[in-house]
N, C-alpha and C positions, 0 to 999 in steps of 0.2 A: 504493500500500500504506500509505503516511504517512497518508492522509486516510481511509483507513479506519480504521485503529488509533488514530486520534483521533476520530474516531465513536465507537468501539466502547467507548472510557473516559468519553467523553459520556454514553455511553449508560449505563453500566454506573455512574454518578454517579447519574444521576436513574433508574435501574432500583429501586436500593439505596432511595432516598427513599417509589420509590411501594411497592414492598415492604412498607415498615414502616409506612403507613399502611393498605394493603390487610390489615396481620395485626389490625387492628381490624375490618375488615367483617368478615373469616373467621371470627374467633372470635364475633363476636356472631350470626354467624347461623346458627353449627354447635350453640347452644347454642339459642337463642331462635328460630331462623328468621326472623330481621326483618334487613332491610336497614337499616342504620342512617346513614342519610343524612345526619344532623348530626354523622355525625367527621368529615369534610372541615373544619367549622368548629370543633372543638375543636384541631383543627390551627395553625389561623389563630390561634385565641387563643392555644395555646400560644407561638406567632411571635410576637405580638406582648407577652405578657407578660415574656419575654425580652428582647425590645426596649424596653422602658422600664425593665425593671432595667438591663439594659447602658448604657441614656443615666444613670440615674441613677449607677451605679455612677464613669463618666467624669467628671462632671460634679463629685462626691465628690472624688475621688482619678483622678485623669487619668493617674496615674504607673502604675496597675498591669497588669502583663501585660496582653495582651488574651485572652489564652488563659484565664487565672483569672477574668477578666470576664466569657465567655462562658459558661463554666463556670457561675458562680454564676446566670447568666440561665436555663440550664436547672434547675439544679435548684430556684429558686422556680418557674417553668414546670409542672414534672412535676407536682409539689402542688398547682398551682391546676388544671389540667387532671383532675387526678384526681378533687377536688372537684366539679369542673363536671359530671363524666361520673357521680359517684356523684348527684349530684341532679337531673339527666335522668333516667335510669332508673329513681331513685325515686319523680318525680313524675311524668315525662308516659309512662312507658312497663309501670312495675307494674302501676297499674290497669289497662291494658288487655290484659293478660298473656292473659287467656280472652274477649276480644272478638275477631271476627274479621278475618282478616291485613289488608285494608285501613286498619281503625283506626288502628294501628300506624304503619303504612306513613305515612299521611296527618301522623299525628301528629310521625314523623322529619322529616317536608320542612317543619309548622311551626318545629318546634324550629329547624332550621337556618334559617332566614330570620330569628324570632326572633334568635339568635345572631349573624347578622352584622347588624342592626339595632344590635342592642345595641352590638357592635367600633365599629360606624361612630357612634355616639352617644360611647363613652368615644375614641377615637383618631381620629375625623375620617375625613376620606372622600380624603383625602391619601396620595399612599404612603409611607410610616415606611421611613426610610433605614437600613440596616444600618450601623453603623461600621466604616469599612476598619482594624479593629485586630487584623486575624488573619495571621500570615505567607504572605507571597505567593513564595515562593519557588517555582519549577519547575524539571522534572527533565525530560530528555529520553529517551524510549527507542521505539527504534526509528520517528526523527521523529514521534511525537507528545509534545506536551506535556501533563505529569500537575504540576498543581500542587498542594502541601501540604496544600490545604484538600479538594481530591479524593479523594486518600489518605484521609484523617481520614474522610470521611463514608463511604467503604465503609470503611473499618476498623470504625467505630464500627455501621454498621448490621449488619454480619458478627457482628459481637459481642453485639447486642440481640435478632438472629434467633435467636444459638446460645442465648444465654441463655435465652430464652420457652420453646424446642426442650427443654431441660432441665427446665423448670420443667412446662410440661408432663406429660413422658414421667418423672420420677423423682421428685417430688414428691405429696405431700398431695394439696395442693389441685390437682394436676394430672387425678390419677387422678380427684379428685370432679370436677372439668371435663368430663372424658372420660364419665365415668357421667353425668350431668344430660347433656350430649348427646348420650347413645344412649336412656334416658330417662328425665324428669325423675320423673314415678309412682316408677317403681322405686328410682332414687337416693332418692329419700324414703323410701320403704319401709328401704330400706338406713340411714336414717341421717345421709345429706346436707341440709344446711341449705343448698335450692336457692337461696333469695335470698341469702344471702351469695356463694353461687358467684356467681351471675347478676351482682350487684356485681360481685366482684371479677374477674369477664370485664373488663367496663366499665370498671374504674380500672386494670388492666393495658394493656388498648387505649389507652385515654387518655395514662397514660404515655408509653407509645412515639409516641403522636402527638405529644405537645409535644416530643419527642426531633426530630421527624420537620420539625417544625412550622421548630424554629429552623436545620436543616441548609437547606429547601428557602430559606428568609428568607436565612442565610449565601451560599449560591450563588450568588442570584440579586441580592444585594445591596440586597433590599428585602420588606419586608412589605404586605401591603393587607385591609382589611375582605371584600375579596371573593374573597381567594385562596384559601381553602378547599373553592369550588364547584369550579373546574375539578379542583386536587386532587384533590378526593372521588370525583369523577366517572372521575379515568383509574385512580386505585387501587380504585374499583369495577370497572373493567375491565380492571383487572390480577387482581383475587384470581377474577372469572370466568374468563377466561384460564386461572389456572391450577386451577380448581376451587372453587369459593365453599364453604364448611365443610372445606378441608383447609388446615392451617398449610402443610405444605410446597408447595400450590398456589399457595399467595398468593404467598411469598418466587419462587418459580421464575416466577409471572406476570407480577410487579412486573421483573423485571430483564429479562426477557421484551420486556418492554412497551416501557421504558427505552429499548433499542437497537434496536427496530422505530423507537421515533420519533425517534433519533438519526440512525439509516442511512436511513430515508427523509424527514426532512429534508434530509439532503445530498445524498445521491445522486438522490433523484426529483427533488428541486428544479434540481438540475444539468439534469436530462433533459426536465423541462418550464420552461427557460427563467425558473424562480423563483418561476414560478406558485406551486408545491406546496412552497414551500422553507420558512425556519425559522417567516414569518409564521403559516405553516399547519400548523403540524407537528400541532398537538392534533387533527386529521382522521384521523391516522393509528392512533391508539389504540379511535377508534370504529367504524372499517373492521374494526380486528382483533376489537373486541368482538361486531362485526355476524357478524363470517365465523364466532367460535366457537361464534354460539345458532344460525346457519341450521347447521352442521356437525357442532360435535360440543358442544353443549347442556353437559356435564357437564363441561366444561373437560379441559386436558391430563391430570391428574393422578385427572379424574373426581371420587366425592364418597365418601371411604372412610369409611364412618360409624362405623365401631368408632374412627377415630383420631382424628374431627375433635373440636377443642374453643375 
């Protein structure tokens, strides 16, 4: 029962991460219908733009919390991410707004290659060490161990879900989200100034991925120019999971997803002898993605097009 319930918080650690990367494909493709294959790598830059403020920050002042240190790493993060993500869509993705879906498509998978060329030009092809300046304290319950920094990133990503969840559903610019994709004619008609929606899709997404970017770098105790790809790829199989065009898809697919590849890293791995164990755990997200388009195509939650945005 111990080694479940420490799965199940493993799980529920990187559930939370792929979540809040997957609520960037949902929204841009509830609105735009494009997969948008380079936030896996606005991810990555957000990781690592944090990670050179935090080196610079130590390096400065070695005396300060590390909690304030990390801090100050996200928030230059979110602003450059946000930047990055408003001049993708203004450059390689407006004009092709009425070209057909391939274009697009074709165009995201340059951008992201583009983008970790670029990571691995400014930051090298090395992996960029996290500083261990975060408290490492652990709390037992019920034999598993939840350490302080686990806490913190489901706290933190429960709180960037509720918040979007709000901004969404009770806000302005929510409702004009919701109108541009149901549809973009009519919100025009109406009044909405789609490109700045369509923006500020993009630099809300972006945000939460440099959020997203410095938790999975925290965890795992490192950054790299190519971490973005597998990211991208299982938080694209997380918001399918839970419905690609619904917010609450994505959040339920990502955490979904988390503890499938937590509990079958341990457990299958246990039962086939290590074969299938934590080496191979990223098999396990693509199995799930496989089983949702042969089964049920429109993920758990389906695709409610009155709410997606």
């Amino acid at each position: 029962m111990d080694i479940f319930l420490q799965q199940l918080v493993n799980g529920l650690v990187l559930g939370s991460i792929y979540a809040l990367v997957a609520l960037g494909y949902t929204m841009v493709y509830g609105i735009l219908e494009l997969i948008n294959f380079a936030h896996g790598e606005v991810t990555m830059i957000g990781a690592m733009v944090a990670l050179t403020v935090i080196g610079a920050l130590l390096g400065a002042a070695p005396d300060l919390p590390g909690v304030l240190v990390v801090l100050a790493g996200i928030l230059v993060a979110i602003p450059a991410c946000m930047a990055l993500a408003f001049t993708i869509e203004k450059i390689a993705y407006r004009p092709l707004r009425k070209a057909p879906r391939l274009a697009p498509l074709i165009t995201a998978i340059g951008v992201s290659i583009i983008l970790q060329n670029l990571a691995m030009l400014i930051w090298g092809r090395q992996y960029v060490s996290f500083p261990a300046i975060l408290p490492t304290r652990k709390y037992e319950f019920l034999g598993a161990n939840i350490s302080l920094l686990q806490i913190a990133i489901v706290v933190l990503a429960l709180a960037v879900m509720a918040g979007l969840w709000l901004l969404v559903e009770k806000t302005r610019l929510g409702r004009a989200m919701r109108a541009t994709a149901q549809s973009r004619e009519v919100a025009e008609l109406m009044g909405v100034n789609v490109d700045r929606v369509i923006s500020a899709t993009f630099i809300i997404g972006a945000a939460i991925a440099a959020i997203a970017g410095v938790m999975v770098s925290a965890y795992y105790g490192l950054a790299h120019y190519y971490m973005g790809f597998m990211l991208g790829l299982k938080a694209f199989s997380a918001a399918v999971l839970g419905g690609i065009g619904n917010i609450a898809g994505a959040m339920l697919g990502g955490l979904l997803l988390g503890v499938i590849e937590a509990l079958g890293a341990g457990y299958i791995g246990d039962l086939t002898g290590g074969f299938l164990g934590s080496h191979y755990q990223d098999v396990f997200a693509f199995f799930v993605l496989i089983g949702v388009l042969v089964f049920r195509p429109s993920g758990l939650l389906g695709e409610r097009v009155a709410t997606r945005a």
